[in-house]
PDB file of N, CA, C and O in Angstrom:
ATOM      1  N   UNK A   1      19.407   9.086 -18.829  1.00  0.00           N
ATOM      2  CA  UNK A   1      18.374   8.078 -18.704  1.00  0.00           C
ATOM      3  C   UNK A   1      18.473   7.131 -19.877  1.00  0.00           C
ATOM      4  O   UNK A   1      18.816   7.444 -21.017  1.00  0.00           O
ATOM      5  N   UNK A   2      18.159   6.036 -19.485  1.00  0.00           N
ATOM      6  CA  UNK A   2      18.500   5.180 -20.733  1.00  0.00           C
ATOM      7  C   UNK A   2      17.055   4.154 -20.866  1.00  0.00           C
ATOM      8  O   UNK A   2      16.549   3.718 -19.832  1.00  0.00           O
ATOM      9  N   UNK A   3      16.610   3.907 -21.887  1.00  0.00           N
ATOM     10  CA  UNK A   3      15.261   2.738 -21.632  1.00  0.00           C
ATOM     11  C   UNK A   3      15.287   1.684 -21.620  1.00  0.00           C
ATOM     12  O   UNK A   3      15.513   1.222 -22.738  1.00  0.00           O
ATOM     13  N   UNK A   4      15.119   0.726 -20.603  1.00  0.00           N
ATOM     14  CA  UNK A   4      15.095  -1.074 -19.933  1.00  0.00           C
ATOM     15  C   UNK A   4      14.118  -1.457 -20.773  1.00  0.00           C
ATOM     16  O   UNK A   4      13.630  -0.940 -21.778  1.00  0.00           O
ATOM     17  N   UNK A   5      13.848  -2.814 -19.974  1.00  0.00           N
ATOM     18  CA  UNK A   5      12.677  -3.521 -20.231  1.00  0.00           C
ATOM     19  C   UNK A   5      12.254  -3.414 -18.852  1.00  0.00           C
ATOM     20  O   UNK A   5      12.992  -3.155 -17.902  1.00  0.00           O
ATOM     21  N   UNK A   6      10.511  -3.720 -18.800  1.00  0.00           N
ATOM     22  CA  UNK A   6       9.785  -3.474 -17.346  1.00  0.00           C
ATOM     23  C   UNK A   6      10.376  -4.545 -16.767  1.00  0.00           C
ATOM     24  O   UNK A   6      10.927  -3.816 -15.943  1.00  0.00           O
ATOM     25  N   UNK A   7      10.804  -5.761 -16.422  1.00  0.00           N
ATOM     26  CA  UNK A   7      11.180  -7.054 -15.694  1.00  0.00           C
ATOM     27  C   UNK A   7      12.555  -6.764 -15.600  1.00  0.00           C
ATOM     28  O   UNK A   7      12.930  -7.210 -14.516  1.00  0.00           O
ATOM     29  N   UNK A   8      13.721  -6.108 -16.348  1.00  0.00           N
ATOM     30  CA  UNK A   8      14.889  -6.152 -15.864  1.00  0.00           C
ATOM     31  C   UNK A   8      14.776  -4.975 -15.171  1.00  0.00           C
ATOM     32  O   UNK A   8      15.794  -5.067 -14.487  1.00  0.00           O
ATOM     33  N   UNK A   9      14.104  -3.587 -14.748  1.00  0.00           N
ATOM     34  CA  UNK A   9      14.199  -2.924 -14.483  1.00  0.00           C
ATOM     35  C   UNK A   9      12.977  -3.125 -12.632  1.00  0.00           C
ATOM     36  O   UNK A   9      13.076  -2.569 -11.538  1.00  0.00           O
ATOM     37  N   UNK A  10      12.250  -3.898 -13.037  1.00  0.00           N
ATOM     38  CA  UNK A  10      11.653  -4.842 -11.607  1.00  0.00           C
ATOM     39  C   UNK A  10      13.061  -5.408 -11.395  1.00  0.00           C
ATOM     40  O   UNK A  10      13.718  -4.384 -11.207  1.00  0.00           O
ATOM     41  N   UNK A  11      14.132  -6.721 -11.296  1.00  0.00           N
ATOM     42  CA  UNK A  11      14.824  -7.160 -10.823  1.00  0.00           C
ATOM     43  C   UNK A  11      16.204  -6.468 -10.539  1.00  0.00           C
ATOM     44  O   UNK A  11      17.041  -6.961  -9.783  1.00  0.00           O
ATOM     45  N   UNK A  12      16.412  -4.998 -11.370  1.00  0.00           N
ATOM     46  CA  UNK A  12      17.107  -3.935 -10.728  1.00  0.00           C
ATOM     47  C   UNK A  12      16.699  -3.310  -9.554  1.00  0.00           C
ATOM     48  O   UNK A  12      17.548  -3.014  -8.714  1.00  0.00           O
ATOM     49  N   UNK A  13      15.762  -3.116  -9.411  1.00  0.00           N
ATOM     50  CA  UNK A  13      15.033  -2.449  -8.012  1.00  0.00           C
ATOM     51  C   UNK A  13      15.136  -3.043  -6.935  1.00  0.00           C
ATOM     52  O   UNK A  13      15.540  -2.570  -5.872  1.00  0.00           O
ATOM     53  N   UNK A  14      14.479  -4.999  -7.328  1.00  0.00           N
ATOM     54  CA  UNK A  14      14.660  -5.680  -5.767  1.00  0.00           C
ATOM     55  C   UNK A  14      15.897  -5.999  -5.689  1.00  0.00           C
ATOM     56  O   UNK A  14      16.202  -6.390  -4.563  1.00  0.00           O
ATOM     57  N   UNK A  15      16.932  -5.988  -6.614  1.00  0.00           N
ATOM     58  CA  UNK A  15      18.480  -6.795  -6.318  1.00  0.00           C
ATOM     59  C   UNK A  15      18.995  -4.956  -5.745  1.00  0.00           C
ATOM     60  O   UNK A  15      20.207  -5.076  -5.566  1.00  0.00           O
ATOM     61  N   UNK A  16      18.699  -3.799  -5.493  1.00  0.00           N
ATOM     62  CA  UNK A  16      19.355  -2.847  -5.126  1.00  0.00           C
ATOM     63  C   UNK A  16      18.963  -2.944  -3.549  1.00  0.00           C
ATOM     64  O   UNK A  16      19.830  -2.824  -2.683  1.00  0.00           O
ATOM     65  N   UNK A  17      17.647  -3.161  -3.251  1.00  0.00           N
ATOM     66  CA  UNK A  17      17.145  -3.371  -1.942  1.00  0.00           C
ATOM     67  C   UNK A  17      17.728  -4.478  -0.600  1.00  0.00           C
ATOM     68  O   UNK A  17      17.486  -4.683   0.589  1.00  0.00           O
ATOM     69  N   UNK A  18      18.804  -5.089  -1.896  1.00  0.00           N
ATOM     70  CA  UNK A  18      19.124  -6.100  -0.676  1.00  0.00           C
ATOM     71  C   UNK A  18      20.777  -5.395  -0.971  1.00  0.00           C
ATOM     72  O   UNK A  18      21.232  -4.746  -0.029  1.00  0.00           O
ATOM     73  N   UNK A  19      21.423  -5.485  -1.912  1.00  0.00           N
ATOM     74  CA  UNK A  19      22.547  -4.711  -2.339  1.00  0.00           C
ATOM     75  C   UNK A  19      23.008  -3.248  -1.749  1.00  0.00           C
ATOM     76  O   UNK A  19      24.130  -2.817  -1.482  1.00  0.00           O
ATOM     77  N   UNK A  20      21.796  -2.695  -1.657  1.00  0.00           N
ATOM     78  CA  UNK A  20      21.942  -0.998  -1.423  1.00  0.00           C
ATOM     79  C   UNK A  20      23.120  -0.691  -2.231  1.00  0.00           C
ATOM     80  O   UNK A  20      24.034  -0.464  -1.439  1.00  0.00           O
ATOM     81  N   UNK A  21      23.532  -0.577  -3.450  1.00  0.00           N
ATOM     82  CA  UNK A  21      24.382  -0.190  -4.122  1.00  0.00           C
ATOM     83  C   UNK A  21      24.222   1.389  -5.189  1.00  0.00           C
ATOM     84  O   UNK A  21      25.118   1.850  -5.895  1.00  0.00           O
ATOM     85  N   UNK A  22      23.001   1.885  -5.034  1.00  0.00           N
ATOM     86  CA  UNK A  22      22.440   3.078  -5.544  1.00  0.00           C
ATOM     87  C   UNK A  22      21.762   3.907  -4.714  1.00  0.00           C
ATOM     88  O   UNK A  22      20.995   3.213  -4.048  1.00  0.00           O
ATOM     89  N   UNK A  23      21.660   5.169  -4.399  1.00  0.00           N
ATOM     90  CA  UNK A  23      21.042   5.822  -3.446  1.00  0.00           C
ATOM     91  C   UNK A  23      19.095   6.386  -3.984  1.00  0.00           C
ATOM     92  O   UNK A  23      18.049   6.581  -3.365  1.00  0.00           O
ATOM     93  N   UNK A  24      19.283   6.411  -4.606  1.00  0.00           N
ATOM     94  CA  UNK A  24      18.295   6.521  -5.686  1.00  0.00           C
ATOM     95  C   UNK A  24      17.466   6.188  -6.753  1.00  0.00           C
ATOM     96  O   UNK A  24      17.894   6.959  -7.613  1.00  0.00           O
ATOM     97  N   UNK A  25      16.639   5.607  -7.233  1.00  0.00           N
ATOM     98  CA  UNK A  25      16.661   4.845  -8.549  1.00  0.00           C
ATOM     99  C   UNK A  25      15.036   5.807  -8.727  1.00  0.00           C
ATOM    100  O   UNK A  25      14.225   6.316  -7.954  1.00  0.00           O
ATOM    101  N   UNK A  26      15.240   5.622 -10.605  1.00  0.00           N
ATOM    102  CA  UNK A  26      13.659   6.570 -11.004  1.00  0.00           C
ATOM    103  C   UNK A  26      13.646   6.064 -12.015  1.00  0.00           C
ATOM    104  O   UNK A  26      14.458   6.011 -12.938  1.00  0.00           O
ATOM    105  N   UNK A  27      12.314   5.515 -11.793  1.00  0.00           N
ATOM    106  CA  UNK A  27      11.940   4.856 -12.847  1.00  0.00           C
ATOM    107  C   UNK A  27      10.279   5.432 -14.265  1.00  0.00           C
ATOM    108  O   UNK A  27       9.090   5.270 -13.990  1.00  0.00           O
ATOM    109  N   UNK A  28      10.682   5.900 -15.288  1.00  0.00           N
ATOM    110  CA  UNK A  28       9.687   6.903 -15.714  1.00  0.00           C
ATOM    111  C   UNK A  28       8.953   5.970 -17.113  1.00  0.00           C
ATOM    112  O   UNK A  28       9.437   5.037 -17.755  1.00  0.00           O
ATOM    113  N   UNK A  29       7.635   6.652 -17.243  1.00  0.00           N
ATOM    114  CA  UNK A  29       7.366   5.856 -18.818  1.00  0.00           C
ATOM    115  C   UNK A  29       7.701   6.909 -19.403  1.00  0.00           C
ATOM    116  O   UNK A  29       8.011   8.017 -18.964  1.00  0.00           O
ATOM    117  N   UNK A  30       7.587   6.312 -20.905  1.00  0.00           N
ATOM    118  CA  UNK A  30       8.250   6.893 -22.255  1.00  0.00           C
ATOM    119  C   UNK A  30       7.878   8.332 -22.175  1.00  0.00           C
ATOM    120  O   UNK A  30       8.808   9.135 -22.092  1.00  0.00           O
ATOM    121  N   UNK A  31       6.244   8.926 -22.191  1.00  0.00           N
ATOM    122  CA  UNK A  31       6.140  10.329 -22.009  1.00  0.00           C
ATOM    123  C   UNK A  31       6.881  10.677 -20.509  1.00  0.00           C
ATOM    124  O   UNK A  31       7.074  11.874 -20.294  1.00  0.00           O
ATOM    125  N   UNK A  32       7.197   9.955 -19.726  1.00  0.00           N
ATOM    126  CA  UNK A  32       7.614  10.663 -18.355  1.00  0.00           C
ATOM    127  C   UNK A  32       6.613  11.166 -17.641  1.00  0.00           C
ATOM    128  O   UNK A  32       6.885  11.778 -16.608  1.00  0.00           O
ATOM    129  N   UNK A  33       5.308  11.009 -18.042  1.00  0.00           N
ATOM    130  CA  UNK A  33       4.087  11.802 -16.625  1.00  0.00           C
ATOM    131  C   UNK A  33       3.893  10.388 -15.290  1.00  0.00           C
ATOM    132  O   UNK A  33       3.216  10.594 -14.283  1.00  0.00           O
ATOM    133  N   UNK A  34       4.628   8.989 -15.546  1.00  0.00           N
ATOM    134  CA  UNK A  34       4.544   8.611 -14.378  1.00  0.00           C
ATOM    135  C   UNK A  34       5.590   8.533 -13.848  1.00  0.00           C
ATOM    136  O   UNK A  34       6.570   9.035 -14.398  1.00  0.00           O
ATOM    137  N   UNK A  35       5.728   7.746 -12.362  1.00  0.00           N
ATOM    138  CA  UNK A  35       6.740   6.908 -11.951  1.00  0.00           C
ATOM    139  C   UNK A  35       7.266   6.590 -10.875  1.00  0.00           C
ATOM    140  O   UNK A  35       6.690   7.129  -9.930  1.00  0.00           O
ATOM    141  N   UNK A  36       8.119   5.945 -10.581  1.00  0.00           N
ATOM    142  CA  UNK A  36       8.249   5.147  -9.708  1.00  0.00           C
ATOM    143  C   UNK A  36       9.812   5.162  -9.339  1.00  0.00           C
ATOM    144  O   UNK A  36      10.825   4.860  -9.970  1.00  0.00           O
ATOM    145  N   UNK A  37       9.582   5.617  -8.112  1.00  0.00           N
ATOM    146  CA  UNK A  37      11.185   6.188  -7.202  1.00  0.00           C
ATOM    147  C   UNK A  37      11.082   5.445  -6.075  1.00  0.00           C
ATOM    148  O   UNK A  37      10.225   5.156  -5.240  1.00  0.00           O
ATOM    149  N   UNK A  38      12.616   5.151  -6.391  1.00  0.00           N
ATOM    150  CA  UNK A  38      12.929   3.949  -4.894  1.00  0.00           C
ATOM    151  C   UNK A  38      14.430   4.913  -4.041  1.00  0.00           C
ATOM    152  O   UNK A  38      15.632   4.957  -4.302  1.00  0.00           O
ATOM    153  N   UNK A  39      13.617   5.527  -3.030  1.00  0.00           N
ATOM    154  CA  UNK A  39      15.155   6.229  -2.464  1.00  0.00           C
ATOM    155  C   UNK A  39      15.394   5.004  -1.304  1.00  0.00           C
ATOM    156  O   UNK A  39      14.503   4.241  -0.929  1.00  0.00           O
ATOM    157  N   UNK A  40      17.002   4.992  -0.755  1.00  0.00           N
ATOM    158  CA  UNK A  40      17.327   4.674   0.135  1.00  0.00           C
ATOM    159  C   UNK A  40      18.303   5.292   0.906  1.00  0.00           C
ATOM    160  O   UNK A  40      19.294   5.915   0.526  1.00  0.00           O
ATOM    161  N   UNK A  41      17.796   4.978   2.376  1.00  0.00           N
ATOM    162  CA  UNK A  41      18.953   5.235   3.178  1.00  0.00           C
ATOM    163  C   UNK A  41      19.888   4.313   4.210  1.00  0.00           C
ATOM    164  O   UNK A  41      20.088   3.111   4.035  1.00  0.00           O
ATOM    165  N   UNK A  42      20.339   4.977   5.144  1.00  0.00           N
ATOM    166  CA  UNK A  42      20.915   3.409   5.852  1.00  0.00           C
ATOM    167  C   UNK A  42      20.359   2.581   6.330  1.00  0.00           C
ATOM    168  O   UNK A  42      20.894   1.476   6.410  1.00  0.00           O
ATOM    169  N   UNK A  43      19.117   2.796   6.812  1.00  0.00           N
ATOM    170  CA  UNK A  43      18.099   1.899   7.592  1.00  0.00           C
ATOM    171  C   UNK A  43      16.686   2.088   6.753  1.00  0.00           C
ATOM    172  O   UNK A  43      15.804   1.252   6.948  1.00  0.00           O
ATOM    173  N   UNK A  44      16.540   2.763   6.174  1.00  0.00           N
ATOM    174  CA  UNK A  44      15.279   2.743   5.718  1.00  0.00           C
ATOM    175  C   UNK A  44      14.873   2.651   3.943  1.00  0.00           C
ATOM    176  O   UNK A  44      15.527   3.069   2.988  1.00  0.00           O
ATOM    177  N   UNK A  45      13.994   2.180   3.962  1.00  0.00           N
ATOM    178  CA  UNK A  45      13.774   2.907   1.833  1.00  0.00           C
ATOM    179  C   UNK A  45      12.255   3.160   1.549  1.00  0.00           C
ATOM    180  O   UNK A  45      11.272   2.574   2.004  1.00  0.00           O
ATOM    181  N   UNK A  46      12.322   3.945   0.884  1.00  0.00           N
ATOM    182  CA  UNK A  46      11.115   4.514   0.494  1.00  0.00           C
ATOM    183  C   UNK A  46      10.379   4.328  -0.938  1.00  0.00           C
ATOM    184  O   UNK A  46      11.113   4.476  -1.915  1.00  0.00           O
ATOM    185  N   UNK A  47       9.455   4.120  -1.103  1.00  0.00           N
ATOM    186  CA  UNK A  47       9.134   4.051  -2.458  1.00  0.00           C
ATOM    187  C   UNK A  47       7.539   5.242  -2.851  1.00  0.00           C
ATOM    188  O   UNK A  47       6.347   5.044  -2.619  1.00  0.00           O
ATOM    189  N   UNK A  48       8.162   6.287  -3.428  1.00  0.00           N
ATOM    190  CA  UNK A  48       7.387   7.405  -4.186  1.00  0.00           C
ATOM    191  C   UNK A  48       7.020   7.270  -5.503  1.00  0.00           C
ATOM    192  O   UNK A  48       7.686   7.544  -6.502  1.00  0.00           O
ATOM    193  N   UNK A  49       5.765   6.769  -5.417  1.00  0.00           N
ATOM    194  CA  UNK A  49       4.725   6.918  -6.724  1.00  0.00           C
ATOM    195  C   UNK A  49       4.554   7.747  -7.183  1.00  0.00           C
ATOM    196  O   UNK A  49       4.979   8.736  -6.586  1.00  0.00           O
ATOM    197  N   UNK A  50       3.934   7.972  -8.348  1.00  0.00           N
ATOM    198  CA  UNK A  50       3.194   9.679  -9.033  1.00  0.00           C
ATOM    199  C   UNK A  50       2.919   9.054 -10.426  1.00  0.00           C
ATOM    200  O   UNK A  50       3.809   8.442 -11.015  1.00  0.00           O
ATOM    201  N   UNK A  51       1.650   9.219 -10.957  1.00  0.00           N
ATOM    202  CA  UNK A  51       1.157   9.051 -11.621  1.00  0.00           C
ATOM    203  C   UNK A  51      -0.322   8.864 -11.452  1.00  0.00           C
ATOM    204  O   UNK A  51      -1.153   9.722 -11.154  1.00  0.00           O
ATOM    205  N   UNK A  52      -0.483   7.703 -11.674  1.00  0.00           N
ATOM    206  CA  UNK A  52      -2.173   6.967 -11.147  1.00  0.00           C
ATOM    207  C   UNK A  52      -2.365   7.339  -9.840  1.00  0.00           C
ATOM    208  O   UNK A  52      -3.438   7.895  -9.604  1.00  0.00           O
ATOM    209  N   UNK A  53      -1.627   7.182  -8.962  1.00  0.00           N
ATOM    210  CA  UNK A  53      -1.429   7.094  -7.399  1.00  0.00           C
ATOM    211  C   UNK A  53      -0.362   8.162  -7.253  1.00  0.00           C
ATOM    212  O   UNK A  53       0.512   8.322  -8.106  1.00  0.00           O
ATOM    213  N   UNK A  54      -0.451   8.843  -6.218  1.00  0.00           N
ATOM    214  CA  UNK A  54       0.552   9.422  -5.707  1.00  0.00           C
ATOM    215  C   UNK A  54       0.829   9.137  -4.176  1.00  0.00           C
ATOM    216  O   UNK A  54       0.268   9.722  -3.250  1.00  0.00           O
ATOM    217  N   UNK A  55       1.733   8.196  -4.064  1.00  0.00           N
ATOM    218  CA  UNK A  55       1.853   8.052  -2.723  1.00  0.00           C
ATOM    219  C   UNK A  55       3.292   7.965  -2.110  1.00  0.00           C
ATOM    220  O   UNK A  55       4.242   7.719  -2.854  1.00  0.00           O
ATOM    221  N   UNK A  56       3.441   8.127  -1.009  1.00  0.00           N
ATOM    222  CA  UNK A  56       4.950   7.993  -0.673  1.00  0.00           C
ATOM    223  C   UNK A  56       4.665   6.477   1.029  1.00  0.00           C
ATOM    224  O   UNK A  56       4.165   6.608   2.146  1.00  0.00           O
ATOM    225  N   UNK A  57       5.182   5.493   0.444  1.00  0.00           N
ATOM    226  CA  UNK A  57       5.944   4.162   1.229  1.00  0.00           C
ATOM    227  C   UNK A  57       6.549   3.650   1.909  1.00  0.00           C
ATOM    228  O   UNK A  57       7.436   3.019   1.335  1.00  0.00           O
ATOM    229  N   UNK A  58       6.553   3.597   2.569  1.00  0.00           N
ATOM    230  CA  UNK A  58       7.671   3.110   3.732  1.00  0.00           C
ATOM    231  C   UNK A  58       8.078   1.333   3.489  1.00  0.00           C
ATOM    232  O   UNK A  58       7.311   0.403   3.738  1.00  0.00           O
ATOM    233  N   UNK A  59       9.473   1.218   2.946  1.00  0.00           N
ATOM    234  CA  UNK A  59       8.975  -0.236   2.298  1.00  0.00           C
ATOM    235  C   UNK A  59      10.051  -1.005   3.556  1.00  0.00           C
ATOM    236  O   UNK A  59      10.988  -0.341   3.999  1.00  0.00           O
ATOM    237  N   UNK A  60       9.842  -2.214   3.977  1.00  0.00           N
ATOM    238  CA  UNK A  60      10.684  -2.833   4.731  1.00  0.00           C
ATOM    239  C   UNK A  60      10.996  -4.420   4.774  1.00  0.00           C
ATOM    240  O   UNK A  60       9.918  -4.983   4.588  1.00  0.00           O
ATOM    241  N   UNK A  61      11.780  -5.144   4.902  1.00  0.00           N
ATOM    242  CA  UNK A  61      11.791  -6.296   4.566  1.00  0.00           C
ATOM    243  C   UNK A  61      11.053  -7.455   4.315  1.00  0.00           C
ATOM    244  O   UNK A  61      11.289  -8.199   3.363  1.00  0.00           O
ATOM    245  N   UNK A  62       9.958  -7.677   5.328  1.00  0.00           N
ATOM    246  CA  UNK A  62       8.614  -8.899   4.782  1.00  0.00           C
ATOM    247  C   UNK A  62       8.225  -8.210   3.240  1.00  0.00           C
ATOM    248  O   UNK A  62       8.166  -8.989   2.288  1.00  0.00           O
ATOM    249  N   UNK A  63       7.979  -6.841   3.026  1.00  0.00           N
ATOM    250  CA  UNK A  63       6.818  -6.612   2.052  1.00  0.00           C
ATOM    251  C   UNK A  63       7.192  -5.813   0.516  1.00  0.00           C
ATOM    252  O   UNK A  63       6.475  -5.566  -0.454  1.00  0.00           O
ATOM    253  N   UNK A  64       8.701  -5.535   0.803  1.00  0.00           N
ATOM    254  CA  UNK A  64       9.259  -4.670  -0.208  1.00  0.00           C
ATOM    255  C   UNK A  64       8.930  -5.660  -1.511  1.00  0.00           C
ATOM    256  O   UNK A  64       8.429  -4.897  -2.338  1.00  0.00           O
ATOM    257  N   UNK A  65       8.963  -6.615  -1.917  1.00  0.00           N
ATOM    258  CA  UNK A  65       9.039  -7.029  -3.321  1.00  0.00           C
ATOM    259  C   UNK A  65       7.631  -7.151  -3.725  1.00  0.00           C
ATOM    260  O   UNK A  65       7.393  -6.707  -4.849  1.00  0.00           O
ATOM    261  N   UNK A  66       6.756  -7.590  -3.148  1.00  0.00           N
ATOM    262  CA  UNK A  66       5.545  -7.546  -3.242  1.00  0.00           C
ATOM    263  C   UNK A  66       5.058  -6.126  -3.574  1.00  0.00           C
ATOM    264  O   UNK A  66       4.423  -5.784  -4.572  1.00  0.00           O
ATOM    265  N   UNK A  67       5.477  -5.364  -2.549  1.00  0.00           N
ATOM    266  CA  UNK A  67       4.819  -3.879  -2.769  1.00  0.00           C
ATOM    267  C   UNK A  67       5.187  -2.771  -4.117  1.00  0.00           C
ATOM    268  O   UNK A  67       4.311  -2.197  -4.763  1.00  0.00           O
ATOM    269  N   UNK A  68       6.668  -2.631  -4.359  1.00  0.00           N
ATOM    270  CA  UNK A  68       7.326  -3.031  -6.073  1.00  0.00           C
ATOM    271  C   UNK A  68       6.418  -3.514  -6.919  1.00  0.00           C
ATOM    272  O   UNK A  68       5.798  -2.711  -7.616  1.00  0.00           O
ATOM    273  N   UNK A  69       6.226  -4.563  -6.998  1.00  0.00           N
ATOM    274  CA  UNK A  69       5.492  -5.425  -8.073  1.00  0.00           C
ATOM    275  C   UNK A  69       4.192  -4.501  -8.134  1.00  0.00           C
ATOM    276  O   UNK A  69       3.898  -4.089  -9.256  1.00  0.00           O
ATOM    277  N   UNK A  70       3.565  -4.212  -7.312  1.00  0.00           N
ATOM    278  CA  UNK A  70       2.378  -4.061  -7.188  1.00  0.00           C
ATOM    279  C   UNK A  70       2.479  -2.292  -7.760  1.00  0.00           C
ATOM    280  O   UNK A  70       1.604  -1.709  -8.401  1.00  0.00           O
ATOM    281  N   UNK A  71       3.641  -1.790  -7.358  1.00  0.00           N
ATOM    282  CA  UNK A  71       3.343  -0.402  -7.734  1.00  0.00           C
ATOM    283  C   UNK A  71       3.836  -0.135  -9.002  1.00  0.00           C
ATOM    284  O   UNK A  71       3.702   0.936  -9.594  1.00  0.00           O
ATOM    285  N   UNK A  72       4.706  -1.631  -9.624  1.00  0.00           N
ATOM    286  CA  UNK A  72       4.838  -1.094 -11.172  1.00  0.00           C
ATOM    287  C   UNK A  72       3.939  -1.361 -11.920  1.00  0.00           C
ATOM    288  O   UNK A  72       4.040  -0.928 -13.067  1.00  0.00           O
ATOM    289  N   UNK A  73       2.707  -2.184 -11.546  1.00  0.00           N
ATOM    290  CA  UNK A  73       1.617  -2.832 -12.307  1.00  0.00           C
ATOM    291  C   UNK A  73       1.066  -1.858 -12.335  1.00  0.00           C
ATOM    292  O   UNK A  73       0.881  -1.301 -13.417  1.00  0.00           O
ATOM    293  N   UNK A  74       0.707  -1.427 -11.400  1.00  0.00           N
ATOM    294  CA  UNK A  74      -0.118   0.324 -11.238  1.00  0.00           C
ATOM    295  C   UNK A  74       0.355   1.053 -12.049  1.00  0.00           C
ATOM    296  O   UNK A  74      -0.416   1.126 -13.006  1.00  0.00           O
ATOM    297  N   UNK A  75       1.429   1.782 -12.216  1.00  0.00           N
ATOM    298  CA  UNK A  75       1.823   2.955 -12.745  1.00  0.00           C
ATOM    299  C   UNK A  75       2.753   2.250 -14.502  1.00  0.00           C
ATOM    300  O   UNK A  75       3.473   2.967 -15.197  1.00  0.00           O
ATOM    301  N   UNK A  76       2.486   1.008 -14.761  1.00  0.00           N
ATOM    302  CA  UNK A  76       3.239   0.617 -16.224  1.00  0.00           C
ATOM    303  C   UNK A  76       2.433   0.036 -16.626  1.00  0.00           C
ATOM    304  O   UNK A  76       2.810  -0.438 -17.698  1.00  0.00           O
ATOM    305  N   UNK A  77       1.221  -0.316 -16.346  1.00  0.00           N
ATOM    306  CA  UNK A  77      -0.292  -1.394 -16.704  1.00  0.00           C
ATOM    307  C   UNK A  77       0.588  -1.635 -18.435  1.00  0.00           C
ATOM    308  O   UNK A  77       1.296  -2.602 -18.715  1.00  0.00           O
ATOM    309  N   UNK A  78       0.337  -0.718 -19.159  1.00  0.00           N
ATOM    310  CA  UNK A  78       0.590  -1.111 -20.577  1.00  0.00           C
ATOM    311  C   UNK A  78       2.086  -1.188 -21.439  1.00  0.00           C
ATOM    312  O   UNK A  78       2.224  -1.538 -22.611  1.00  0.00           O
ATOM    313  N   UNK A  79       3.169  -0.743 -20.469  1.00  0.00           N
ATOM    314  CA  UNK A  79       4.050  -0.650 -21.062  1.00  0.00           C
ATOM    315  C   UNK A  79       5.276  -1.952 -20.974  1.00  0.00           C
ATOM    316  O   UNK A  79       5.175  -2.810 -20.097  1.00  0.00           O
ATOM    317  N   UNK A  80       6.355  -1.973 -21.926  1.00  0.00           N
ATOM    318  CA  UNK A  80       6.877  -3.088 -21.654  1.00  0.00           C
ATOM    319  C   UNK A  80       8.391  -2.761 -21.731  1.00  0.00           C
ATOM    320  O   UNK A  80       9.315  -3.569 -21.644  1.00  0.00           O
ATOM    321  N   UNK A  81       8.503  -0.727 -22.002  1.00  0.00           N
ATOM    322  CA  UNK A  81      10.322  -0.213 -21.462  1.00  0.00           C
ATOM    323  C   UNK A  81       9.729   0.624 -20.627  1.00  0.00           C
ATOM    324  O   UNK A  81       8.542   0.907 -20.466  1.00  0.00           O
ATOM    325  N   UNK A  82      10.688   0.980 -20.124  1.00  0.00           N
ATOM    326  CA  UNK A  82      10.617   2.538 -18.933  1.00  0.00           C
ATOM    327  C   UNK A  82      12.009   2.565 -19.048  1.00  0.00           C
ATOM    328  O   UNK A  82      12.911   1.748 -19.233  1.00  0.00           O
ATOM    329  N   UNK A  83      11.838   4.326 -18.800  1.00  0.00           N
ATOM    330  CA  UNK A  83      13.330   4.715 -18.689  1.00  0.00           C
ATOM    331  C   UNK A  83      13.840   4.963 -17.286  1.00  0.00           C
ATOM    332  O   UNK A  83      13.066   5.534 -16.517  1.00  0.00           O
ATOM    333  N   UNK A  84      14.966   4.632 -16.876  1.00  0.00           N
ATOM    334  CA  UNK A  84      15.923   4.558 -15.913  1.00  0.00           C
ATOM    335  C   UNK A  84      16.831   5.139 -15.245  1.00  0.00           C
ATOM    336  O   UNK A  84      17.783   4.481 -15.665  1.00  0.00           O
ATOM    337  N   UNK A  85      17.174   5.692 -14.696  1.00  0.00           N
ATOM    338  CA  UNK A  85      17.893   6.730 -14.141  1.00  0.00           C
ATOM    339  C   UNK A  85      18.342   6.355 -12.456  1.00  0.00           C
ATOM    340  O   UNK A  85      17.414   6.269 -11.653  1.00  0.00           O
ATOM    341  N   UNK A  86      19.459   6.185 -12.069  1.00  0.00           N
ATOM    342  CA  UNK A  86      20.117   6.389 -10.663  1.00  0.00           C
ATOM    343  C   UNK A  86      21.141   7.034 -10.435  1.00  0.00           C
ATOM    344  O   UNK A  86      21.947   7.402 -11.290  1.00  0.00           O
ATOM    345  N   UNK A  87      21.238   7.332  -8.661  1.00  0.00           N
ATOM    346  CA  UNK A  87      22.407   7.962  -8.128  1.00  0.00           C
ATOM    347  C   UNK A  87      22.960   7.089  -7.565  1.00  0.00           C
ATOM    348  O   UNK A  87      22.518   5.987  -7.238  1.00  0.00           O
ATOM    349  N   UNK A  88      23.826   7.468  -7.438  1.00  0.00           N
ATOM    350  CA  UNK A  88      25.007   6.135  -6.913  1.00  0.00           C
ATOM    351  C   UNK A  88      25.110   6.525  -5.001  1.00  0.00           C
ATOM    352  O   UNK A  88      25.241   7.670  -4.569  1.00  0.00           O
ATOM    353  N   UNK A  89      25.028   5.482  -4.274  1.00  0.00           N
ATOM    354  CA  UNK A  89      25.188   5.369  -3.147  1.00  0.00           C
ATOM    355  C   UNK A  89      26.710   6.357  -2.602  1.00  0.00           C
ATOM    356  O   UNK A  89      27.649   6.332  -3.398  1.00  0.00           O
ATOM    357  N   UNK A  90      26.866   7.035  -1.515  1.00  0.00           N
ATOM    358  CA  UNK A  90      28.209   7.348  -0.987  1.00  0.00           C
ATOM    359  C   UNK A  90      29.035   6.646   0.079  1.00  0.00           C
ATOM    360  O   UNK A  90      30.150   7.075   0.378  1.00  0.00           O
TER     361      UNK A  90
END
């Protein structure tokens, strides 16, 4: 895991969604009790919260960047790195 900044690590997420070039992406704050997981598959992607919210997403083309934005504001309100972590697509 390595630690971003919150905005390059927002424009890693939506440039993977159109890319699909990672199968996985997790995104954690510094203690690690939140975060924010973007799985994908061939047709679908998901986005799993945990922290403030725990929810699991069904994200799809009109609403995926919007809904991102909205769930890192939620779960990073104060922070300005998170650490990073992906699997690579097969």
């Amino acid at each position: 895991m390595k630690l971003v900044e919150l905005k390059q690590a927002q424009k890693t997420a939506i440039s993977n969604l159109k890319k699909r070039r990672f199968a996985e992406l997790q995104f954690y704050t510094f203690k690690k009790d939140r975060s924010v997981i973007v799985k994908l598959t061939e047709n679908a992607a998901q986005l799993i919260e945990s922290g403030y919210y725990n929810e699991t997403i069904d994200l799809d083309d009109s609403n995926a960047k919007r809904t991102l934005k909205t769930a890192f504001g939620r779960e990073f309100p104060r922070s300005h790195k998170v650490y990073f972590s992906s699997v690579k697509a097969k």
